[in-house]
C-alpha positions as CSV (number, residue, x, y, z in Angstrom):
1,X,112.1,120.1,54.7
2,X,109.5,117.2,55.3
3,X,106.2,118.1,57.2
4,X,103.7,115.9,58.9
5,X,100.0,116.4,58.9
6,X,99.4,114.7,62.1
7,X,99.1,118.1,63.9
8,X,99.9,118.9,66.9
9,X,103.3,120.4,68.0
10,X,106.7,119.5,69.4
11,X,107.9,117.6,67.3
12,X,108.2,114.2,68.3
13,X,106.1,110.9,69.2
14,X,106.5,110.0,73.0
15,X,103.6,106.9,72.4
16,X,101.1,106.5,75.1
17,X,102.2,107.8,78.7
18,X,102.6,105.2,81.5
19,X,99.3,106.0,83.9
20,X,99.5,105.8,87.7
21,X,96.6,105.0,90.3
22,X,96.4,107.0,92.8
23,X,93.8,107.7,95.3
24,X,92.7,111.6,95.3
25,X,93.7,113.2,98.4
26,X,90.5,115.6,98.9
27,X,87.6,113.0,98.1
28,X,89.5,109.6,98.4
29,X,88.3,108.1,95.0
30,X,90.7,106.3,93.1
31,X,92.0,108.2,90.0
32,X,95.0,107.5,87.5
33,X,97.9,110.4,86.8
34,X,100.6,110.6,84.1
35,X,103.4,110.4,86.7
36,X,104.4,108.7,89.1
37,X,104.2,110.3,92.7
38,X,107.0,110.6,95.4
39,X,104.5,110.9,98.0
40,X,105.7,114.0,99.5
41,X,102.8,116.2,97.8
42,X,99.0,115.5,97.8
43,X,97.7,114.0,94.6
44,X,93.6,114.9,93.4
45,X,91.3,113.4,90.8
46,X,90.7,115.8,88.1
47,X,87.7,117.6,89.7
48,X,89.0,118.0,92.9
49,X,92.2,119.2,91.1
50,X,90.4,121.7,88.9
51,X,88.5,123.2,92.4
52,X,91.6,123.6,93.8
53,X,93.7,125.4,91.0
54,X,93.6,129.3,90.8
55,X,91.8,131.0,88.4
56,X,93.1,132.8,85.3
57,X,92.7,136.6,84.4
């Protein structure tokens, strides 16, 4: 079976995701996300996202 050394995993090429602005709903600033949002769940920029997550044991 062929291989490819790009690395990685899964197994197949999606090409670049389709980005999303959004403005972050704990700080306000304007932020992009790889999906696009209904709107029926808050959206945060990356920091206010990473506060907000809970912490791994």
């Amino acid at each position: 079976m062929y291989r490819d050394n790009r690395g990685g995993g899964g197994g197949y090429d999606r090409g670049p995701r389709e980005m999303h602005k959004v403005t972050c709903a704990e700080c306000g600033k304007e932020t992009e996300v790889p999906f696009k949002p209904d709107g029926t769940r808050p959206v945060y920029c990356r920091d206010c996202y990473q506060k907000r997550k809970p912490k791994r044991f």
